[in-house]
PLY file of the C-alpha trace (Angstrom):
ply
format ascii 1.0
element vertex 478
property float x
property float y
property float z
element edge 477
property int vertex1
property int vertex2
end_header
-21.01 -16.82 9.43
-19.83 -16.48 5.59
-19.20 -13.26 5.01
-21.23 -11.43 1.93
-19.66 -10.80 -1.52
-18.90 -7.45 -2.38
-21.54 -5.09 -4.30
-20.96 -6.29 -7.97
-21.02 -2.89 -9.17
-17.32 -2.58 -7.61
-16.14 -4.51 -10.70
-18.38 -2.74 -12.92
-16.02 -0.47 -15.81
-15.59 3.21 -14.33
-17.19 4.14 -17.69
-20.43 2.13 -16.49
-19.85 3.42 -12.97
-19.73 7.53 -13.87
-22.80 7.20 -15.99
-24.81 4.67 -13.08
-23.82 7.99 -10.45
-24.43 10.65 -13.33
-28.58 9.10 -13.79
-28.14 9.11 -9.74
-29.39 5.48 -9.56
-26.56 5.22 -7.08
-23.95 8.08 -5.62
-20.38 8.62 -5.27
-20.52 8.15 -1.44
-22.03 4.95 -1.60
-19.20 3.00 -4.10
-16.54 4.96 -2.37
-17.33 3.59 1.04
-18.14 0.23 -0.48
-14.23 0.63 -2.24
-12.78 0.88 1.41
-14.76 -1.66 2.67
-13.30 -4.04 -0.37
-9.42 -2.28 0.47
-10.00 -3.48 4.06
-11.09 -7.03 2.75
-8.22 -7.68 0.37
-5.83 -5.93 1.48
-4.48 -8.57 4.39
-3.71 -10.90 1.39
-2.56 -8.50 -1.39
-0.92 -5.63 0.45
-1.36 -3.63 -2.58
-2.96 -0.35 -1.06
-0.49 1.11 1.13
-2.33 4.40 2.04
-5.78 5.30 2.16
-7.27 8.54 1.86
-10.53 7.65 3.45
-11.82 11.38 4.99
-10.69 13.27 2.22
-12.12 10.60 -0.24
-15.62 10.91 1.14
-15.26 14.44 1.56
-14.20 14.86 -2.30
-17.38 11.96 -2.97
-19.90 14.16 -1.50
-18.88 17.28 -2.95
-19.48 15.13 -6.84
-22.64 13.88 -5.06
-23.98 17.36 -4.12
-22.70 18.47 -7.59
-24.24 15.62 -9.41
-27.52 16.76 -7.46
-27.30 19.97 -9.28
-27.00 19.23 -12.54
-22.96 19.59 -12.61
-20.34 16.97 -13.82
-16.67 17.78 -13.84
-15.88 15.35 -16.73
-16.10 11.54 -17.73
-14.48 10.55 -14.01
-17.21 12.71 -12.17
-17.67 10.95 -8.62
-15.19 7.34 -9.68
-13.11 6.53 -7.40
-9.38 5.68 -8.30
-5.93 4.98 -6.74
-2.33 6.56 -7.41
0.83 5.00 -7.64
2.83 5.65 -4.68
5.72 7.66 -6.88
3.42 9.67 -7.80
3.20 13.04 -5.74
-0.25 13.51 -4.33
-0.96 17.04 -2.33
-1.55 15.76 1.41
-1.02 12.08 1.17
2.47 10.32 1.92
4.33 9.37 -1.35
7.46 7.41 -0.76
8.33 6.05 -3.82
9.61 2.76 -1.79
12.64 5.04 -0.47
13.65 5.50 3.14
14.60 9.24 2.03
10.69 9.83 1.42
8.96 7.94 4.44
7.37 10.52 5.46
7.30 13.16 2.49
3.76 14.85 2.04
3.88 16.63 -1.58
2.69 20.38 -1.29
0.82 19.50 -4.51
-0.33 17.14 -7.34
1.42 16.04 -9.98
-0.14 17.63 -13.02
-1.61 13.72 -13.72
-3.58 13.33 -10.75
-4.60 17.24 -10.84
-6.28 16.25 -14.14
-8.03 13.12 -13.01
-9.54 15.61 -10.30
-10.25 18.09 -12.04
-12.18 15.39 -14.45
-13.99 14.46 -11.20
-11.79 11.01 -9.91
-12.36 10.54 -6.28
-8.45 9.95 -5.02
-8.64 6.71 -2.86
-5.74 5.28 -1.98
-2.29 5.10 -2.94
-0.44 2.12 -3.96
2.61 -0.10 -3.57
6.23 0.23 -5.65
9.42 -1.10 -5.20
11.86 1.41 -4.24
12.22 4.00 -6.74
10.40 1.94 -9.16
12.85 0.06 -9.82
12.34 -3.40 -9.59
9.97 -6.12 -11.07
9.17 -7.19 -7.26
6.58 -4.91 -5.83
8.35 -4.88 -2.86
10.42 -2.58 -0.40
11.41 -1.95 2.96
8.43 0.48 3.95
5.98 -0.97 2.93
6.54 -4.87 2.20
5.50 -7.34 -0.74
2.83 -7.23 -2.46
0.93 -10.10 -3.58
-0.95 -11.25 -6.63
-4.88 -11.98 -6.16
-5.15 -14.65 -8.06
-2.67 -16.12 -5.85
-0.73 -15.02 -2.87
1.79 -16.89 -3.37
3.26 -14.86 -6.64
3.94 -11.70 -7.46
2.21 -9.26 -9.62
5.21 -8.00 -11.26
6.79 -4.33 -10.68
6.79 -1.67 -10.80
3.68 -0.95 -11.09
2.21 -4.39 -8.92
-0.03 -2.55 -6.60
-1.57 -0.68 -9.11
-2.59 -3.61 -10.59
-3.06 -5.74 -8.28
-5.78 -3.32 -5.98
-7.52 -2.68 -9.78
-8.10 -6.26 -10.46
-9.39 -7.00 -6.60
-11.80 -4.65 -6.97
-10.47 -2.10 -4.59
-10.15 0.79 -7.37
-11.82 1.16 -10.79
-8.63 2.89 -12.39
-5.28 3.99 -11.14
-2.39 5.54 -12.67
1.15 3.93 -13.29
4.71 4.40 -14.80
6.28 2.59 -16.94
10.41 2.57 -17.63
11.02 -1.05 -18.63
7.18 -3.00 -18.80
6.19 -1.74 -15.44
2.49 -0.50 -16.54
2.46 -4.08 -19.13
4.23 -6.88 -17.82
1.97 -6.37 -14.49
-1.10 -6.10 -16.36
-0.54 -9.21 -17.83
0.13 -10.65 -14.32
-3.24 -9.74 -13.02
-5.18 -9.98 -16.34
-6.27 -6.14 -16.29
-5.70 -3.41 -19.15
-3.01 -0.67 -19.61
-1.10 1.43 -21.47
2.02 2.99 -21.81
1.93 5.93 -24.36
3.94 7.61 -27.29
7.38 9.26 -25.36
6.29 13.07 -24.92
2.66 12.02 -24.79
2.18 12.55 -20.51
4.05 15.01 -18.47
6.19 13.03 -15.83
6.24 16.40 -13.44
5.99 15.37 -9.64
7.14 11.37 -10.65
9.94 9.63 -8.16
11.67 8.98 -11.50
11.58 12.56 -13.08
12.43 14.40 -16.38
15.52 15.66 -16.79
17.66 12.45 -16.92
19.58 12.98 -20.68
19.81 10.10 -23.12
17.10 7.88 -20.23
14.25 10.70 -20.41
12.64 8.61 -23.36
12.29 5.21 -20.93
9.63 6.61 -18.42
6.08 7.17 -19.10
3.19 7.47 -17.05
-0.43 5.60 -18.08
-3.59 4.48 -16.94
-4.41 1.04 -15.84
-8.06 -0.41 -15.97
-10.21 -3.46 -15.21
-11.33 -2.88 -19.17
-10.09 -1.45 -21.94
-12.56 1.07 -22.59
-11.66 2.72 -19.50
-8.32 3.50 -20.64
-8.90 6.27 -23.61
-11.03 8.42 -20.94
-8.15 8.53 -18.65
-5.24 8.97 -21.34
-6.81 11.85 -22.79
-7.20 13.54 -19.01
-3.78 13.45 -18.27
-1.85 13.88 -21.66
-0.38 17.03 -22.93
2.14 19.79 -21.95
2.52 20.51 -18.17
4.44 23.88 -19.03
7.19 22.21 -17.03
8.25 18.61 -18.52
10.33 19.97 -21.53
9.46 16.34 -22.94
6.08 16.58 -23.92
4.42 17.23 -26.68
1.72 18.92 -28.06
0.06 16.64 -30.01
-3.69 15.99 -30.49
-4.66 12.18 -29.62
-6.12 10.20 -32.14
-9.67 8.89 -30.61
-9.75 4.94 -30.97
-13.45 5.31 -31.68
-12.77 6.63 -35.19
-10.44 3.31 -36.01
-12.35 0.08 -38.03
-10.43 -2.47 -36.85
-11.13 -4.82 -40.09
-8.84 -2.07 -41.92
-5.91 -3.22 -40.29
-2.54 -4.79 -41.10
-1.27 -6.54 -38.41
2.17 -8.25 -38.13
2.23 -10.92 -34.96
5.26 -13.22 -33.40
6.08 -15.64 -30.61
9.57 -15.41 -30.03
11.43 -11.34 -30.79
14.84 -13.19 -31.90
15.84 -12.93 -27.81
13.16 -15.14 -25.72
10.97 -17.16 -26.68
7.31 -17.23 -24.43
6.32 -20.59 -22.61
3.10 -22.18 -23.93
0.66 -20.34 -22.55
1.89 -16.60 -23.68
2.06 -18.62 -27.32
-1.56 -19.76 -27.07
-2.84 -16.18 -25.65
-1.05 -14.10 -28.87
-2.27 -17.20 -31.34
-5.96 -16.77 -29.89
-6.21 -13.01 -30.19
-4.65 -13.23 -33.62
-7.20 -15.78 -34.68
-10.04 -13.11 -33.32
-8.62 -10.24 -35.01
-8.61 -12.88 -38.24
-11.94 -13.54 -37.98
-12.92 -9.57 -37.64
-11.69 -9.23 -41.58
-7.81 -7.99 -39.76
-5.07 -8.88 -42.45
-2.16 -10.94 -40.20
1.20 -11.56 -41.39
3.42 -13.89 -38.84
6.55 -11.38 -38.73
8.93 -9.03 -36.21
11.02 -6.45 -36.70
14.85 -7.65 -36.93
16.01 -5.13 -35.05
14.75 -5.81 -31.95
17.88 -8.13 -31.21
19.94 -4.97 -31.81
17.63 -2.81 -30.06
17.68 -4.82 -26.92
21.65 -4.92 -27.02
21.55 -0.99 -27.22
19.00 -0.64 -24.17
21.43 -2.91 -22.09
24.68 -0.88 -22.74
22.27 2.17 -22.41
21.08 1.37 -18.90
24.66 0.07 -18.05
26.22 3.28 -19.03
24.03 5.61 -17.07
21.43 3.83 -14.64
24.03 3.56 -11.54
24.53 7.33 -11.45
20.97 7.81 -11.97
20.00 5.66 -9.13
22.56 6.91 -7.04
22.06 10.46 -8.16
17.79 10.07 -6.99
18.84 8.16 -3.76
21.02 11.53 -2.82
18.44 13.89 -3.85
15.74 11.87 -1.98
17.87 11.84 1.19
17.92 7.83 1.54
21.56 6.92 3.14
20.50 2.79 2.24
18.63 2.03 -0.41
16.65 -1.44 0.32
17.92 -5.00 -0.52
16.36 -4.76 -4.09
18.06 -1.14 -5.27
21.31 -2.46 -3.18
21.57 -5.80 -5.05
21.15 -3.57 -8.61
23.84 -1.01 -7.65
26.16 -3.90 -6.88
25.92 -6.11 -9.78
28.04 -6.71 -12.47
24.58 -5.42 -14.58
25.70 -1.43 -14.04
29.37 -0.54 -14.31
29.35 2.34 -16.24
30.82 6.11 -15.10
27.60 8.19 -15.82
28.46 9.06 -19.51
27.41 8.10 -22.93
29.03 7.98 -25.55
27.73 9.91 -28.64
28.55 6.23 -31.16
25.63 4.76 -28.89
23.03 7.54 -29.44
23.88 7.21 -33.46
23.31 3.16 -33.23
19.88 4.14 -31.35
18.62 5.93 -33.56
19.44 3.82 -36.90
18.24 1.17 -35.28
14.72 3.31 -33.87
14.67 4.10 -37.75
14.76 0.47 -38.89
12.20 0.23 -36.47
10.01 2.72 -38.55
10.75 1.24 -41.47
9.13 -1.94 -40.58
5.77 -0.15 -39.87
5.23 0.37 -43.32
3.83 -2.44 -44.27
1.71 -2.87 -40.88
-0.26 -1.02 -38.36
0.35 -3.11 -35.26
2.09 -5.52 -34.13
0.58 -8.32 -31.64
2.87 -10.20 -29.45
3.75 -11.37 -25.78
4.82 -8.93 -22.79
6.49 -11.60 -21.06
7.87 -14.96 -20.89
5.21 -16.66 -18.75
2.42 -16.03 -16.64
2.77 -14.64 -12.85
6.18 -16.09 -11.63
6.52 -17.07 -7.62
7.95 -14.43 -5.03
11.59 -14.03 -5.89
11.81 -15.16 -9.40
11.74 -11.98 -11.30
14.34 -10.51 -8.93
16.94 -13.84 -10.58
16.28 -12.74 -14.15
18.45 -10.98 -16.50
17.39 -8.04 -18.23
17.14 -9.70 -21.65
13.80 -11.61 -20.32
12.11 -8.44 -20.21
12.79 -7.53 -23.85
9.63 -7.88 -24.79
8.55 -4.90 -23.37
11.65 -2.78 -22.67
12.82 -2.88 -26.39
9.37 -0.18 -27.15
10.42 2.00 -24.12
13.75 2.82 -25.87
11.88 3.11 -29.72
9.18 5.43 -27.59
6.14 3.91 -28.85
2.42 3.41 -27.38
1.99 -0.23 -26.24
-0.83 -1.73 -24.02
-2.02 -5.25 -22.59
-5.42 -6.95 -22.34
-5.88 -10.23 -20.88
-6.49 -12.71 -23.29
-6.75 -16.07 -21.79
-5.91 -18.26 -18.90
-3.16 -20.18 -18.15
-3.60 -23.98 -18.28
-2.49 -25.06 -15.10
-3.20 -22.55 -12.27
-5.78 -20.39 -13.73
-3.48 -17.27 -14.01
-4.52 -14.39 -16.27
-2.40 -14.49 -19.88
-2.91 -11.70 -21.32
-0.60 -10.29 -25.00
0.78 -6.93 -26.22
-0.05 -4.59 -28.93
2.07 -2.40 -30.12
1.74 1.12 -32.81
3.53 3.88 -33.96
3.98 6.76 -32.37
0.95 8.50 -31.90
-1.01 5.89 -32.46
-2.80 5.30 -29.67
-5.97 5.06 -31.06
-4.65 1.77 -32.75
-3.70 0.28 -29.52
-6.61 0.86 -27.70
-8.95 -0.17 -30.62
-6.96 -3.64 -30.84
-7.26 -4.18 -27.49
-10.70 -3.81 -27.12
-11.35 -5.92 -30.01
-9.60 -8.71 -28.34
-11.26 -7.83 -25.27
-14.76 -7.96 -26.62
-13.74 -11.56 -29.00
-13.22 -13.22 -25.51
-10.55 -12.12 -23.74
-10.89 -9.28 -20.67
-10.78 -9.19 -17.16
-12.41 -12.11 -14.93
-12.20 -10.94 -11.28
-10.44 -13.12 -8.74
-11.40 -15.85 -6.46
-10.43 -14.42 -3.56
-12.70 -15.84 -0.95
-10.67 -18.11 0.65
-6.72 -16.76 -0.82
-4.27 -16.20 2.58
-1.28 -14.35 1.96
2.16 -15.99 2.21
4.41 -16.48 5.13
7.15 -13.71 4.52
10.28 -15.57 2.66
0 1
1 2
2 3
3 4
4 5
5 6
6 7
7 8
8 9
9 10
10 11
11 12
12 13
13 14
14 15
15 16
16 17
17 18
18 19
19 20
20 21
21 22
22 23
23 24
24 25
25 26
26 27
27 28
28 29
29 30
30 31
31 32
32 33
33 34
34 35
35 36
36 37
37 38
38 39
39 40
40 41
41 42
42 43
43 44
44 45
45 46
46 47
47 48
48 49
49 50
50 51
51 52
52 53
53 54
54 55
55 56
56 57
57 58
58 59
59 60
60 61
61 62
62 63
63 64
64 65
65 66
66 67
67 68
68 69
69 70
70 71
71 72
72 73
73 74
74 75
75 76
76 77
77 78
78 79
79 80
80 81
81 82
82 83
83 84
84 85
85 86
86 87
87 88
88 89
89 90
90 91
91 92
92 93
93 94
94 95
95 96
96 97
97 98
98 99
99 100
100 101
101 102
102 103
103 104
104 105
105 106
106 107
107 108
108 109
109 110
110 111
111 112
112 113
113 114
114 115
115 116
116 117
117 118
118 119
119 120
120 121
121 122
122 123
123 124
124 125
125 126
126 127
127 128
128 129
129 130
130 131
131 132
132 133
133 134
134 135
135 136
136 137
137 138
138 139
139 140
140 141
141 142
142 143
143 144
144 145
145 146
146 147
147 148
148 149
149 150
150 151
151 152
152 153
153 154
154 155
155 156
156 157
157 158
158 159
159 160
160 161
161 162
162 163
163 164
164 165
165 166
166 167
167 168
168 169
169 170
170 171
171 172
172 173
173 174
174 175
175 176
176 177
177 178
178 179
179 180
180 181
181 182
182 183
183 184
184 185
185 186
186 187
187 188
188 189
189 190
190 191
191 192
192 193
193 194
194 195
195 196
196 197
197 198
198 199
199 200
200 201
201 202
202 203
203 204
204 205
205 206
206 207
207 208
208 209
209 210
210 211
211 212
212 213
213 214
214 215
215 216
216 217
217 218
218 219
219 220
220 221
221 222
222 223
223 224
224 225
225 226
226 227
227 228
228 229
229 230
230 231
231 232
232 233
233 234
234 235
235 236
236 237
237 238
238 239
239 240
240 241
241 242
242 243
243 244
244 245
245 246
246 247
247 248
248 249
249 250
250 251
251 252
252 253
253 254
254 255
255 256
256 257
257 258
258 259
259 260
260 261
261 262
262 263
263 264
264 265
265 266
266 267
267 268
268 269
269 270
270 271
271 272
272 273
273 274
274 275
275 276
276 277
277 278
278 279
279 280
280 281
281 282
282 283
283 284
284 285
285 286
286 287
287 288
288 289
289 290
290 291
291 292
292 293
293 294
294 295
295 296
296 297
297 298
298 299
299 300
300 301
301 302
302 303
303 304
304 305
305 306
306 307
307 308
308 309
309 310
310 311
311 312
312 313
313 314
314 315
315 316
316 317
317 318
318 319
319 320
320 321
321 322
322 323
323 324
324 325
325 326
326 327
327 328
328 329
329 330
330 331
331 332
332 333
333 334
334 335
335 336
336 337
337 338
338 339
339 340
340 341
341 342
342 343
343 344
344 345
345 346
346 347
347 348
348 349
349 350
350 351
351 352
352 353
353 354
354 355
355 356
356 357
357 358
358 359
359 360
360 361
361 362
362 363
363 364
364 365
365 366
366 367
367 368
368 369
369 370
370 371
371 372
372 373
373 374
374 375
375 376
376 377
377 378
378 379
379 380
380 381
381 382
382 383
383 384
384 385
385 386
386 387
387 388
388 389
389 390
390 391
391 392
392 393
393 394
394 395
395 396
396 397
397 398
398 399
399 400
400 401
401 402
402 403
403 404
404 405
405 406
406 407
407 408
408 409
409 410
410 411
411 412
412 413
413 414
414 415
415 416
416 417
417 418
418 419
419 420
420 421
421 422
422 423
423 424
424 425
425 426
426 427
427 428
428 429
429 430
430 431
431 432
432 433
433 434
434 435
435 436
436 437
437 438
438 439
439 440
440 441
441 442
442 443
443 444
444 445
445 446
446 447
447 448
448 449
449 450
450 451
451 452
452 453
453 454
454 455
455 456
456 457
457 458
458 459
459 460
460 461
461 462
462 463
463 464
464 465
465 466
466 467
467 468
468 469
469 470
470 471
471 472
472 473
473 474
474 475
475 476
476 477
């Protein structure tokens, strides 16, 4: 007997969702149970969710439901049900972070991120796969296995944040929360065609992450974001979790910008293929020349141009990350209590990639920040800037793990400048039917630019398209 599809409504936007469960036309217990029952279909091929929270999840449902009832909503989240990154900490539920060290480490409490989603009345499903210590652009590690892509098995969905992504598109969560250090909210999203965004440096408190504050001249790198099925999603979430912590000495407090308030047609946009370092395949080409011709066509003034010193800023990242990353790593694995790290973090530590001692040296931090200030300097002429986060679509099992860091510049070069970036899908790929989806990038603090770009492309025909997953299998284990 054919099995029946899922409830449509579990690829619905959680925007659409709170306000369907706030008219009480259906209730938070119903599309939580129905998200399980998705988790339990998917999962076999995708591996994606690697705890579930189901008792406390329709516990927490009921309690929106009965509030609901009442007349009560917590916030814009009130009864939508959502799924955590698994290096995030999360009061009662296992978070490993992919490390032997945390296998069985239950956090005491939230991290101020996922108290705020609560508190804003998310329903905390599930959480979801990393590789070890998030480092890695294979969702994979030794607790927990490989994740898979769903819109197909047999490639990956990118790292470190593939699980996230990967549940979100499948239909098994409506938004989750990831982290992103080097394109590991963006380069996945573009691998399963969903949204995200990783936000100005300062802008989220990184308090109870596997990859904390605290690390010197690498704090700027990490930032946590929200990734959705649709754009919209994402400004609800941001503005939950952003702002001081009292504890992340990083953060800011600075009011966001609401993407609402932005016209679009005012912009000045500046768009490229190639940075001056890799060039995108076809398809990423076509995806940023679509959504530029869209933008065009909403009255956006486009000039083809990048900023030169994104060469020079991808240089500086590498002797950056060479200088201290191996301490770091090492550093984390110690205070985490993991004696091996996994074949991934092992293979890192004992490349040629990371020799430095643990030290910078003061020269370096001076060429950062000209070169962040060239950076600037470019801005003012444009608003944005459209491009590619990646090379290609998806790549099989095992092929991000053979690439040098310089194939990830197009995202890592705007962790080290600090700036808000996000991804939207924005077409298909032309053989394989793989989501494509492009970058835009704004200056710090301008979120509200990001968010109002991507939506426009979004709503001018790009956006998520949910998987065929009827018949996917997942892949023997290489």
């Amino acid at each position: 007997m054919t099995e029946p599809p899922p409830p449509e409504y579990l690829f619905w936007s959680a925007a659409r969702l709170a306000r369907t469960i706030r008219s009480g036309e259906l209730t938070s217990r119903t599309v939580t149970g129905a998200c399980f029952e998705q988790i339990a279909r998917v999962n076999p091929v995708i591996n994606a969710a690697v705890r579930v929270a189901a008792d406390s999840a329709m516990e927490e449902a009921g309690k929106c439901d009965r509030e609901a009832a009442g007349g009560r909503f917590r916030g814009p989240l009130h009864g939508v049900p959502i799924s955590i990154k698994d290096s995030i900490d999360t009061a009662g539920i296992v978070t490993t972070g992919g490390t032997e060290g945390r296998r069985g480490f239950v956090p005491e409490r939230d991290a101020p991120v996922v108290r705020r989603l609560r508190e804003a009345g998310a329903v905390l499903l599930a959480k979801t796969n990393t590789p070890e210590l998030t480092m890695g652009g294979e969702t994979v590690n030794t607790i927990y296995g490989r994740t898979c892509n769903p819109y197909d098995p047999a490639r990956s969905p990118g790292g470190s944040s593939g699980g996230s992504v990967a549940l979100v598109a499948a239909g098994g969560s409506y938004l989750e929360l990831g982290s992103d250090t080097g394109g590991s909210i963006r380069e996945p999203a573009h691998f399963c065609g969903v949204a995200g965004i990783k936000p100005t440096s300062g802008c989220v408190p990184r308090t109870g992450h596997i990859v904390p504050w605290g690390l010197g001249a690498f704090d700027c790198l990490t930032q946590i974001g929200p990734i959705a099925r649709y754009v919209g999603d994402l400004w609800p979430a941001l503005s939950c979790v952003a702002g001081p912590d009292d504890v992340d000495p990083g953060v800011v407090p600075a009011r966001l910008r609401d993407p609402r308030d932005v016209d679009v047609g005012d912009l000045r946009i500046a768009w490229h293929l190639g940075n001056g370092i890799v060039t995108p395949d076809a398809d990423l080409c076509r995806a940023v020349r679509d959504a530029a011709a869209g933008l065009s066509d909403r009255g956006v003034v486009l000039m083809e141009d990048c900023p030169a010193v994104l060469p020079e800023l991808s240089r500086l990242l590498v002797e950056l990350r060479r200088s201290l990353l191996r301490e770091i790593l090492h550093g984390l694995l110690e205070a985490y209590g993991t004696r091996t790290p996994g074949p991934g973090l092992k293979a890192l530590l004992s490349s040629g990639t990371l020799s430095g001692g643990g030290s910078v040296d003061n020269r370096l931090l001076q060429r950062i920040d000209r070169a962040r200030g060239r950076a600037l300097r470019f801005m003012r002429d444009h608003d944005a800037i459209l491009c590619a986060p990646s090379i290609s679509p998806a790549r099989l099992h095992g092929a991000n793990a053979a690439m040098d860091y310089e194939h990830w510049s197009p995202v890592t070069v705007y962790n080290l400048l600090g700036w808000p970036c996000g991804v939207v899908r924005s077409g298909t790929s032309a053989a394989g039917d793989l989501p494509v989806g492009v970058q835009v990038v704004a200056p710090p603090w301008r979120e509200d630019i990001v968010l109002a770009v991507l939506e426009e492309i979004e709503r001018s025909g790009g956006g998520y398209r949910p998987p065929d997953m009827a018949s996917a299998t997942a892949p023997e284990p290489s």
